[in-house]
matplotlib code that plots the C-alpha trace (Angstrom):
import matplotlib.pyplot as plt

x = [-53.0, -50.9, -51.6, -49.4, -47.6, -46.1, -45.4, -43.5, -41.7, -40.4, -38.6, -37.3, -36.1, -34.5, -32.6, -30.8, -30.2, -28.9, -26.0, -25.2, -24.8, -22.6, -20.1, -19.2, -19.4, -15.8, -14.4, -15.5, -14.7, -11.2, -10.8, -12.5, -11.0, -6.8, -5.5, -5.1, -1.9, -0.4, -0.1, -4.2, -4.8, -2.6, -4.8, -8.2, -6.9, -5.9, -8.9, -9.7, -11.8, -8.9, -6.5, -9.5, -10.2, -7.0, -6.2, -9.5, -8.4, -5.1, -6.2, -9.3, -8.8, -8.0, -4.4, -3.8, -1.6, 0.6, 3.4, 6.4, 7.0, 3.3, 0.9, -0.9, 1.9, 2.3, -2.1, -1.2, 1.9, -0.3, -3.3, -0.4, 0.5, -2.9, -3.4, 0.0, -1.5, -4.7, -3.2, -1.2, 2.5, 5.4, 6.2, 9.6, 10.7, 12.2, 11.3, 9.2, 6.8, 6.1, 7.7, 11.0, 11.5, 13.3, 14.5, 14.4, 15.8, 13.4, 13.9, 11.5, 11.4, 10.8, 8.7, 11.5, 13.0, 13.3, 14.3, 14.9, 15.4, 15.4, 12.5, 10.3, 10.3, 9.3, 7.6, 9.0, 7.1, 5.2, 7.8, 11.1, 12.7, 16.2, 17.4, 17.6, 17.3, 20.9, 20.6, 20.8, 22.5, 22.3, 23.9, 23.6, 25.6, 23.9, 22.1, 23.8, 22.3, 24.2, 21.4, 22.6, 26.1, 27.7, 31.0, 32.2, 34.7, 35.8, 31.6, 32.3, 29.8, 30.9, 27.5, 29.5, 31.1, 33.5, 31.3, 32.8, 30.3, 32.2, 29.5, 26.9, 23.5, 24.1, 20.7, 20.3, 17.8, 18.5, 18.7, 20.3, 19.1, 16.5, 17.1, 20.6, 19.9, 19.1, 20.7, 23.9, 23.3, 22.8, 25.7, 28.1, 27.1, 27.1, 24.7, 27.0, 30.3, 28.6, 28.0, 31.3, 32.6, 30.3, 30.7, 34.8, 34.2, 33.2, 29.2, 26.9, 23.9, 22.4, 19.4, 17.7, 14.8, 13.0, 11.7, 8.5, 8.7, 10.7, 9.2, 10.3, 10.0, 11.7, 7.5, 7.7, 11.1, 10.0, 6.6, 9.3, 12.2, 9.3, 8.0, 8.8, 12.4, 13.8, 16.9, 17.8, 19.4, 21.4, 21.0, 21.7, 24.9, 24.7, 26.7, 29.4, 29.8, 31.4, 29.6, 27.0, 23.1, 21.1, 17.9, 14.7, 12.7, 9.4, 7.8, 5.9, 8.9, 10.9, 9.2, 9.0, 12.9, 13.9, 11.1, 13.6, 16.2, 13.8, 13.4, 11.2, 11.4, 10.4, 12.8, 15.9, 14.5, 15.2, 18.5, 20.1, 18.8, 21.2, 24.8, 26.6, 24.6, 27.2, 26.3, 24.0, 24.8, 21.3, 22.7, 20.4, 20.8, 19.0, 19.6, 18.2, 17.8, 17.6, 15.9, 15.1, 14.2, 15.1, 13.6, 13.9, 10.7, 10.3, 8.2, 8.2, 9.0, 6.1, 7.9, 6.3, 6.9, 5.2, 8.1, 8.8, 7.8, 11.3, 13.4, 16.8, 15.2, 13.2, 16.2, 16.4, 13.2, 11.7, 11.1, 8.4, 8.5, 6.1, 6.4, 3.6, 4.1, 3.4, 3.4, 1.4, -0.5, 1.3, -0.5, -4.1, -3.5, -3.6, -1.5, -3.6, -0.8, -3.4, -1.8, 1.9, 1.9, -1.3, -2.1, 1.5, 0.9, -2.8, -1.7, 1.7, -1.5, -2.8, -0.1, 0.4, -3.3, -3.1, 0.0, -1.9, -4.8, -2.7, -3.1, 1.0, 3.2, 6.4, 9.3, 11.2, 10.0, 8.6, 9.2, 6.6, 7.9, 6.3, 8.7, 8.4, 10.3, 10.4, 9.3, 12.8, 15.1, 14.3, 14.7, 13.0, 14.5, 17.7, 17.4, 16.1, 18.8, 21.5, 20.1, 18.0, 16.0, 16.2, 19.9, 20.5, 22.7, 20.0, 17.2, 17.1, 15.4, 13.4, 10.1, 8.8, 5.3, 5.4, 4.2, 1.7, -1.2, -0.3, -1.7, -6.0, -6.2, -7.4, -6.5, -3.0, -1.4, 2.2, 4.5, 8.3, 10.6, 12.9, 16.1, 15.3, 18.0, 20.7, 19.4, 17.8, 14.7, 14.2, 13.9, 11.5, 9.3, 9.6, 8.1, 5.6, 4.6, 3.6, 1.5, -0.5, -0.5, 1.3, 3.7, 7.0, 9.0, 11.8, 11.6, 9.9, 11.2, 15.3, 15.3, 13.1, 15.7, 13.5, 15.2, 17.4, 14.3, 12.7, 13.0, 14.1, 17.5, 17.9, 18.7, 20.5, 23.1, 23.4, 24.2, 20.1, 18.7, 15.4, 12.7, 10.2, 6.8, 5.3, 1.9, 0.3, -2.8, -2.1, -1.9, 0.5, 2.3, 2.8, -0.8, -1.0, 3.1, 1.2, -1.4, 1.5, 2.9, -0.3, -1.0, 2.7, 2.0, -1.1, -1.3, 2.0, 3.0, 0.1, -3.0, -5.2, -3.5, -6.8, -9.0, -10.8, -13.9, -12.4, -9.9, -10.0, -9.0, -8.4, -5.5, -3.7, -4.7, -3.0, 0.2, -0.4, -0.8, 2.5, 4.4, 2.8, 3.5, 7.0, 7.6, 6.4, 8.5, 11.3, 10.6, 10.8, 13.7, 16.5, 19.1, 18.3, 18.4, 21.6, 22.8, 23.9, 27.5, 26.4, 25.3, 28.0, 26.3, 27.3, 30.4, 28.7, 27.8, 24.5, 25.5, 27.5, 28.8, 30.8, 29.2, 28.8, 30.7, 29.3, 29.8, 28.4, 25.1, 25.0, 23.2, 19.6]
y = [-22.4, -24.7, -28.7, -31.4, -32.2, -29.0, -28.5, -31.9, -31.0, -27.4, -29.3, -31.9, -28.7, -26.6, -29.7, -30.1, -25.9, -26.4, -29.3, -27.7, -24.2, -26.1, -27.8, -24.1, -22.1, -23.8, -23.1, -19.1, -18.7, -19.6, -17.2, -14.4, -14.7, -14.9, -17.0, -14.9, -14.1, -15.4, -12.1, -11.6, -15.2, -13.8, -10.3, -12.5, -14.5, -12.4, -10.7, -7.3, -9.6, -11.8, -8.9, -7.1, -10.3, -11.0, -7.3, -7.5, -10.9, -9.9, -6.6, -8.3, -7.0, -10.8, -11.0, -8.1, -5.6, -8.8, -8.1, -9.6, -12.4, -11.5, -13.8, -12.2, -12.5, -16.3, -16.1, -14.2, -16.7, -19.3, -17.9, -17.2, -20.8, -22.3, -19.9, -21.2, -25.0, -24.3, -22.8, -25.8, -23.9, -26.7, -25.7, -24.1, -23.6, -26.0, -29.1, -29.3, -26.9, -23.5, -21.6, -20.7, -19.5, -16.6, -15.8, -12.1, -10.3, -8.0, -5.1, -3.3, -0.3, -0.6, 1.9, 3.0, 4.7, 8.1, 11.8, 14.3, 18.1, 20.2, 18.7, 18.0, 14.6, 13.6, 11.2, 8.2, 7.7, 11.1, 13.8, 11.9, 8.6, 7.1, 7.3, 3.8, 2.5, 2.2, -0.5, 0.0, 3.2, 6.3, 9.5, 13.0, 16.2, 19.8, 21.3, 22.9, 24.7, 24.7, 26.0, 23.7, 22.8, 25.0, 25.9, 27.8, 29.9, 31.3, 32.3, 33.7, 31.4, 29.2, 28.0, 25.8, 29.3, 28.6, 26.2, 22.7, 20.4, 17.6, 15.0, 17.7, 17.6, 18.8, 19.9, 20.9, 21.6, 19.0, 19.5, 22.5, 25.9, 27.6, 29.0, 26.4, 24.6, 20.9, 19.5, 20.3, 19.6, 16.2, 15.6, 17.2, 14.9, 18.2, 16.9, 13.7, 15.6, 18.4, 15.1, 13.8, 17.1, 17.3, 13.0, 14.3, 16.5, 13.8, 14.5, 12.8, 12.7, 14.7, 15.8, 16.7, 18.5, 19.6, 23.5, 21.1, 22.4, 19.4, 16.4, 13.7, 15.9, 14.8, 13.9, 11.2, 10.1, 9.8, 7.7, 5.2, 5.0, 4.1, 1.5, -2.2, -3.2, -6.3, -7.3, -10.2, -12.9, -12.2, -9.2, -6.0, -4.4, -1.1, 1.7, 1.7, 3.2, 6.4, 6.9, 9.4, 8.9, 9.7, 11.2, 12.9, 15.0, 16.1, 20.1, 18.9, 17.5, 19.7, 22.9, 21.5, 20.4, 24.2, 25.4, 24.6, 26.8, 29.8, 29.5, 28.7, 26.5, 29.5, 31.2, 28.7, 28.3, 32.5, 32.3, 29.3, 31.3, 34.0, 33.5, 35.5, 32.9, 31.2, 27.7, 28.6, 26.6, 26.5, 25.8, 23.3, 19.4, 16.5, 12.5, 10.0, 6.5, 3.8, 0.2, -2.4, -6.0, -8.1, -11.5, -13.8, -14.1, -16.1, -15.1, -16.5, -16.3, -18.2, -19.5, -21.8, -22.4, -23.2, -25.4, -24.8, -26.9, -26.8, -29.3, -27.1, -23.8, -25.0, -25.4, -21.1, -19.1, -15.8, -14.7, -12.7, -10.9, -9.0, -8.3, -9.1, -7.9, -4.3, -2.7, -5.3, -4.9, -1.9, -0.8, -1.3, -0.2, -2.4, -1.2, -2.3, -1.9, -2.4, 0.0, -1.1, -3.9, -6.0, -4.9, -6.0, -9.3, -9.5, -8.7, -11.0, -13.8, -13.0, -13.4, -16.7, -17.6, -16.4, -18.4, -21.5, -21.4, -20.8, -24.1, -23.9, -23.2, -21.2, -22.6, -21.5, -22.0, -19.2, -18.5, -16.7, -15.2, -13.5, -11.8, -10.7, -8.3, -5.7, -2.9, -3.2, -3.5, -5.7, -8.7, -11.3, -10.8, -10.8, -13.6, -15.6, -14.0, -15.1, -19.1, -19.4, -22.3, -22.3, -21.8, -18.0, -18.6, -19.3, -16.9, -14.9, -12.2, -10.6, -8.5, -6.9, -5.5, -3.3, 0.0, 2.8, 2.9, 4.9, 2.6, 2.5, 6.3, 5.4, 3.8, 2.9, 4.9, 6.1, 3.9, 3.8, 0.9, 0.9, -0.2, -0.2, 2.0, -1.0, -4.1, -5.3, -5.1, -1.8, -2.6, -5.1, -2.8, 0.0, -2.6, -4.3, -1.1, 0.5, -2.6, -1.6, 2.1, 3.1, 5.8, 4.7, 7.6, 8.7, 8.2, 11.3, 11.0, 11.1, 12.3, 9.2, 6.7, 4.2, 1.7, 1.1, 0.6, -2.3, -5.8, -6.2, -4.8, -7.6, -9.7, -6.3, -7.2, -10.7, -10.1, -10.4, -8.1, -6.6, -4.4, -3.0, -1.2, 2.1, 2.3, 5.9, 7.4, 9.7, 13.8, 16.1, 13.7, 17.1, 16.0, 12.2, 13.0, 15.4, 13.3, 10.3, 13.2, 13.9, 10.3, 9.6, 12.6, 10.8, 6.9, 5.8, 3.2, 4.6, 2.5, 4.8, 2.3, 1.0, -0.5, 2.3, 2.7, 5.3, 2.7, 2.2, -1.5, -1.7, 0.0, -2.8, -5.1, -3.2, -3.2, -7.1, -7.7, -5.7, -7.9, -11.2, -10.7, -9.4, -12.8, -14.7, -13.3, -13.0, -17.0, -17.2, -15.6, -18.2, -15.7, -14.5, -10.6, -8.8, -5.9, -3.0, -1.8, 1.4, 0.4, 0.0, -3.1, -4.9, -6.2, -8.4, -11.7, -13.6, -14.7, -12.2, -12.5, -9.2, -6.7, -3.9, -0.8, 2.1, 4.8, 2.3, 1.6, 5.1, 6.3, 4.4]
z = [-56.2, -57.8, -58.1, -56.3, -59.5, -60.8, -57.5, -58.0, -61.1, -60.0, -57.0, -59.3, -61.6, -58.6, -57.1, -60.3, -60.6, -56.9, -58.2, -61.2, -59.4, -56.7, -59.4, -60.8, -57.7, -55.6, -58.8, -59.1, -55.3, -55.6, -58.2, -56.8, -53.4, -53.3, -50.7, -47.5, -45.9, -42.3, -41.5, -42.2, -40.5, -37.2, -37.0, -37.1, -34.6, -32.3, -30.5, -28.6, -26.3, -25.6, -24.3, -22.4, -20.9, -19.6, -18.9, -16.7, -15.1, -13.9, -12.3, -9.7, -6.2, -6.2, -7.8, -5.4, -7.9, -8.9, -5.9, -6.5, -3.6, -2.5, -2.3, -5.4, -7.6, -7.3, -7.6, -11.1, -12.0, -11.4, -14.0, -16.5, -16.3, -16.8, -19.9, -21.4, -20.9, -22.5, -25.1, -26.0, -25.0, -23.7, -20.1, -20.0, -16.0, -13.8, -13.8, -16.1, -14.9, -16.1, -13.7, -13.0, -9.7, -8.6, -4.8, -3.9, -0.2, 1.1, 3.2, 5.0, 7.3, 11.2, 12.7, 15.2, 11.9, 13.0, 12.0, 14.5, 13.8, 17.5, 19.0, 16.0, 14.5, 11.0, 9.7, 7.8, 4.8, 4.7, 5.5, 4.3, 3.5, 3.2, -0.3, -0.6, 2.1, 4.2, 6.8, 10.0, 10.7, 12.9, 12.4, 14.1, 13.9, 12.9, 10.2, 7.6, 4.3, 1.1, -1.7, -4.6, -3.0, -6.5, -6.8, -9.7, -8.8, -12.6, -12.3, -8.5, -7.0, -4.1, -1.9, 0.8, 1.5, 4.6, 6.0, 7.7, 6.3, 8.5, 10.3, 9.4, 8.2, 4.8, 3.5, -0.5, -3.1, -6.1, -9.4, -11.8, -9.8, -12.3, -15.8, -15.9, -18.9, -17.7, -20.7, -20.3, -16.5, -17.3, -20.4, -17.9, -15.0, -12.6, -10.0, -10.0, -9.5, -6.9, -5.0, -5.1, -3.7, -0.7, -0.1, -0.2, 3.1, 4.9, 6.3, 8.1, 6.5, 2.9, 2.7, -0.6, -1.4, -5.0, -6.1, -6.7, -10.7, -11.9, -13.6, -10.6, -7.3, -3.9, -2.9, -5.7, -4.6, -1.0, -1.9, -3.9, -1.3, 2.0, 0.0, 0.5, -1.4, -3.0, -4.2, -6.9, -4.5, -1.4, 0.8, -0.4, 0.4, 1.8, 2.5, 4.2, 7.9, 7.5, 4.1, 4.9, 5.2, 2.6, 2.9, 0.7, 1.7, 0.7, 0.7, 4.0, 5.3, 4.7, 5.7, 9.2, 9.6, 8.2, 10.1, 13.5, 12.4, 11.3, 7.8, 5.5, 2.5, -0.1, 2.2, 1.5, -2.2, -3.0, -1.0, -3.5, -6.5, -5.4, -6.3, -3.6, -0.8, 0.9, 3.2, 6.7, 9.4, 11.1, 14.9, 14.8, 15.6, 14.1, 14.4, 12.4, 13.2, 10.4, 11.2, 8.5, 8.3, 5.5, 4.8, 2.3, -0.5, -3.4, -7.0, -10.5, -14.2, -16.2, -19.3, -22.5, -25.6, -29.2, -30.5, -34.3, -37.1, -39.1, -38.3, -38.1, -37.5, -34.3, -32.2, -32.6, -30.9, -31.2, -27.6, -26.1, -22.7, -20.4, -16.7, -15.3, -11.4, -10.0, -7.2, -5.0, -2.2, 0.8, 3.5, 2.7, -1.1, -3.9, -7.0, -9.7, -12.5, -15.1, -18.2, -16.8, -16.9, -16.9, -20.6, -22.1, -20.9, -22.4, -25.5, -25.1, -24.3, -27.3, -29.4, -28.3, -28.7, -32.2, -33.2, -31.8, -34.0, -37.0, -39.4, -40.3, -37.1, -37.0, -38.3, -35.2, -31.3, -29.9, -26.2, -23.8, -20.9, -18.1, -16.0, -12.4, -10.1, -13.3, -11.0, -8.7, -11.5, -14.0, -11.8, -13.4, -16.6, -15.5, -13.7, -16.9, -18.9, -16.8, -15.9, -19.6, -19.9, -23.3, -24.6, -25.0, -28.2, -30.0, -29.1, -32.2, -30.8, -27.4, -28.4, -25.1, -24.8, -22.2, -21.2, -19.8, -22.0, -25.0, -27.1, -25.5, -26.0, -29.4, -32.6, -33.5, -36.3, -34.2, -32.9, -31.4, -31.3, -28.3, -29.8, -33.6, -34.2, -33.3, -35.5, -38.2, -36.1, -37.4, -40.3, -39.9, -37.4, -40.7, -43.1, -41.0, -39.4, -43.3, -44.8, -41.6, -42.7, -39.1, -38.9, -36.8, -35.3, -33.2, -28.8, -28.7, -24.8, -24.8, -21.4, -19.9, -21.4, -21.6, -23.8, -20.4, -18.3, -19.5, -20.0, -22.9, -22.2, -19.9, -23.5, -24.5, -22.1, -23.5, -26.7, -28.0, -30.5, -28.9, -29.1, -27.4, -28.5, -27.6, -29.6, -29.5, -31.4, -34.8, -35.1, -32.8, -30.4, -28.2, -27.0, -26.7, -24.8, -22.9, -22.0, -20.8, -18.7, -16.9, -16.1, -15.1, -12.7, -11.1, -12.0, -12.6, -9.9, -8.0, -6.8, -9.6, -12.2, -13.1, -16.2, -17.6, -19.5, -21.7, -23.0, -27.0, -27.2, -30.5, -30.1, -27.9, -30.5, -32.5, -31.4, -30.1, -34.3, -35.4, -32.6, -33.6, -37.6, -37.1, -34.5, -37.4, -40.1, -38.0, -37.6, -41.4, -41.8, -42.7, -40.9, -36.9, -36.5, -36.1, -34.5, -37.0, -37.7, -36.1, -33.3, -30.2, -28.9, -32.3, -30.2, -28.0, -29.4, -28.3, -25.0, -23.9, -19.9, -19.8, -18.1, -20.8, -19.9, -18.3, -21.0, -23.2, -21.5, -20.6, -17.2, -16.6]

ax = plt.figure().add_subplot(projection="3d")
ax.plot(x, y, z, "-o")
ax.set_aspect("equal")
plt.show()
C-alpha cells in the first residue's frame, strides 16, 4: 500500500495530464470530425418513434377513423393543432387559429330505398346501390339484358339486337367482355361511348354488374356507393329527371334479380361472351325507389407554419400536405385508415418536428397542412387551394406524403415521385434520392392514375409544382406491387386498415427524411421550382383559376 503522500503527488501529477490533455484535445476533435451537414442534422432529428407515435395516436378507437364532419375528425384536427403549438409552428387558419374550416353537404340513404325485381326485393347496401347516389327518384319499367351493350356491326356483333330499351331496366356486365384487350378499351373510351349509346335510347334505370375477375368488381363499387357522401359546399346536383337511374350490382345481388326471370348470373355471363347473343327482354318488372337526406356538416384543414429566417425569401414557402381523415366511423365500424392516411401525416409531424430543432431555420416559411375530406374527392385541399391562407403565388412548391403502406414492408431503397416527370422536382427527388443510396423509378401503376388522386394535384390545378412519394422496399417490385394489390383487395378503405406489428418503421422514416431534406434545399434555392418545357401543365402559372382542360388532366 502506498503512503498518503505519493498518493498526494500522483493526484497533483494527473490533474495537470488532465488540463494539458484538455487544451489539445478541442483542437484534434475539430479536425477529426468535419462539420456535419443539415441534411445529416434533419435525419437525426427526425425519429421512428416520432411517426409511430403519432401513427398510433391518430388511429385510437378514440379519433374514431378520422371521419370527415364526424365527431372524430374534429377530435383528430384538434390533436393536429396541439402538435403544431408544441412544436413552435404560427397558426395559419382563420382567425388566427389553426384551423380553417371547411363546410361539406351530406347525403345519406333512407331505409325506404328500395329495389324491386318480381316479388323479390334487394337489399340496399348488400345486394346493390345507386351509382352515386341520385336523389330522390323512382323509376320502374321491365328487365331487359344486353351482355356488354356492344355494337360493332363491321365485326357482326350487335348485343341490344332489336330490343326497345325505352324506360327499361337495362341490365349489363361492365367492363371489356374477356380476352378484349383492356388497354385499348380504356385509350378508346369504349365503355364511355357504349354508355352514351344506351343513355341515347332513353331507359329507365342501368344496371351494372362485374365477371368478379376485374381488379375493382361491382361488390367494391356497391360497398363505396351505400356509404355516407359529401360534397364540397352546397348540395349536390343530381341527375336530371328523365336521365336514367343508375344502379350496381353485386354477384349476390345480382344472382337474385336474374334469378326472377330464369337465369342465372354464370348463365347471363356465357351468353355475353357469345357474339351472335342479341338483348333478352326478361318479362320481368322491377321499381326502384331512391330516398336520401342531406345535411349540412362542418370539418377542418389544420394549417401552421415555421416562418423563414431570410428576409426576402420568407415571404415564399415550401408546403407540406397530408390528409389526415378516413373513412370514419359507419354503422358500428370504425375505419381505422392507419397506412392511408394516418402514417403520411406522422411522418408530415415529423418533418416539422425535425425542422424545429434545427439550430439555422429555413430561409423560406414552410407550411404544414393537414387536409380533410381527401377520401370524397380531394375536398380539403381544394378548398385550401382555392381560399389560401397563405398567398398561393408564392408557394414554391406542395410535397404530399400520402399513401398505403409501401414504405413499413421494410427498408426504403425504391421510390416513385408522382409528378416528377413535370418539374424540376425531379430533379431534385433524383439527387436527394442517390446520396441516400435509393433507387427512384417509373409509376410502376399507369393504370391506377394516381398522380390525379391525391392531394397534391389540388396545387397541380393552381399552377404549383408538386410531388408526392411512394416509398417501397428493394428487389423485384412484381412482389412488393403484388403485395399493394393483395392489401388494396382486403384493407384498403376497409375497417382492417390497422397498425400492424409486422410494420418496418424505418421505412416511413425514410421517406419522412427524403421529404424533409428536399423541403430544405428546395428552401435554399434562390429560384422556386418550375414546371418543365415538356410538361403540358408548364402553361399554367402559380395561381392558376382556369379549370385545366379535360384532355389535359386526362380521366381520374
Amino acid at each position: 500500500m502506498r503512503s498518503s503522500s505519493s498518493r498526494g503527488q500522483f493526484s497533483a501529477f494527473f490533474s495537470i495530464a488532465v488540463l494539458l490533455l484538455a487544451s489539445f484535445l478541442p483542437v484534434a476533435a475539430q479536425t477529426a470530425a468535419p462539420a456535419r451537414s443539415t441534411a445529416d442534422l434533419i435525419r437525426e432529428a427526425l425519429t421512428v418513434q416520432s411517426i409511430k407515435d403519432s401513427t398510433v395516436a391518430l388511429t385510437t378507437p378514440e379519433m374514431e377513423g378520422r371521419g370527415t364532419g364526424q365527431p372524430g375528425g374534429e377530435k383528430a384536427a384538434n390533436w393536429i393543432a396541439e402538435k403544431f403549438k408544441a412544436l413552435g409552428l404560427k397558426p395559419l387558419g382563420d382567425k388566427g387559429s389553426y384551423l380553417q374550416k371547411v363546410g361539406f353537404t351530406e347525403t345519406t340513404v333512407d331505409p325506404a330505398t328500395s329495389l324491386t325485381a318480381g316479388d323479390t326485393n334487394l337489399t340496399y347496401g348488400t345486394d346493390f346501390a345507386f351509382s352515386p347516389a341520385v336523389g330522390n327518384r323512382t323509376a320502374s319499367g321491365s328487365i331487359v339484358f344486353v351482355g356488354y351493350a356492344i355494337q360493332g356491326k363491321a365485326a357482326g356483333i350487335d348485343q341490344l339486337g332489336d330490343v326497345d330499351l325505352s324506360g327499361k331496366f337495362v341490365v349489363m356486365i361492365e367492363g371489356p367482355p374477356p380476352g378484349f384487350p383492356k388497354d385499348t378499351w380504356e385509350k378508346q373510351k369504349l365503355q364511355r361511348a357504349i354508355m352514351r349509346n344506351i343513355f341515347s335510347k332513353r331507359p329507365a334505370a342501368i344496371i351494372s354488374f362485374s365477371r368478379g375477375d376485374e381488379e375493382r368488381t361491382e361488390d367494391q363499387a356497391v360497398d363505396y356507393y351505400s356509404r355516407r357522401q359529401l360534397n364540397l359546399g352546397g348540395e349536390k346536383e343530381y341527375y336530371p329527371e328523365g336521365a336514367p337511374v343508375f344502379i350496381s350490382a353485386t354477384a349476390k345481388g345480382i344472382e337474385k334479380l336474374l334469378a326472377t326471370g330464369g337465369m342465372t348470373r354464370d348463365q347471363a355471363i356465357e351468353l355475353a361472351g357469345n357474339t351472335k347473343f342479341r338483348g333478352k327482354d326478361l318479362k320481368v318488372k322491377a321499381k326502384a325507389v331512391s330516398k336520401i337526406h342531406t345535411n349540412k356538416v362542418t370539418a377542418y384543414n389544420v394549417a401552421g407554419v415555421l416562418e423563414g429566417s431570410d428576409p426576402k425569401l420568407s415571404s415564399e414557402a415550401v408546403l407540406f400536405s397530408a390528409h389526415y381523415d378516413a373513412f370514419g366511423k359507419m354503422n358500428d365500424k370504425i375505419y381505422y385508415g392507419a397506412a392511408d392516411n394516418a402514417l403520411g401525416t406522422a411522418e408530415m409531424l415529423a418533418v416539422a418536428e425535425a425542422y424545429s430543432k434545427l439550430p439555422q431555420k429555413p430561409k423560406r416559411s414552410m407550411i404544414f397542412l393537414a387536409v380533410t375530406g381527401e377520401e370524397y374527392g380531394l375536398f380539403g385541399s381544394k378548398a385550401w387551394a382555392k381560399d389560401p391562407t397563405w398567398d398561393i403565388k408564392k408557394v414554391a412548391a406542395d410535397l404530399n406524403l400520402d399513401g398505403i403502406g409501401s414504405e413499413v414492408y421494410g427498408p426504403v431503397k425504391t421510390m416513385v415521385g408522382y409528378g416528377a416527370e413535370h418539374s424540376t422536382l425531379g430533379a431534385l427527388l433524383d439527387s436527394v434520392a442517390k446520396s441516400m443510396e435509393i433507387n427512384v423509378i417509373p409509376d410502376p401503376m399507369p393504370d391506377e392514375k394516381v398522380f390525379y388522386r391525391s392531394d397534391h394535384y389540388s396545387f397541380v390545378e393552381r399552377g404549383v409544382p408538386s410531388l408526392m412519394l411512394l416509398g417501397a422496399p428493394a428487389g423485384d417490385k412484381e412482389v412488393w406491387i403484388k403485395k399493394i394489390k393483395d392489401w388494396e383487395k382486403g384493407d384498403y378503405h376497409q375497417p382492417g386498415d390497422t397498425v400492424k406489428d409486422s410494420w418496418a418503421w424505418e421505412g416511413a422514416e425514410t421517406v419522412a427524411e427524403v421529404m424533409a431534406i428536399m423541403g430544405w434545399q428546395i428552401s435554399e434555392d434562390a429560384q422556386m421550382p418550375s414546371w418543365l418545357n415538356t410538361s403540358r401543365f408548364s402553361k399554367y402559372d402559380r395561381g392558376n383559376s382556369k379549370p385545366i382542360p379535360e384532355d389535359e388532366s386526362e380521366d381520374k
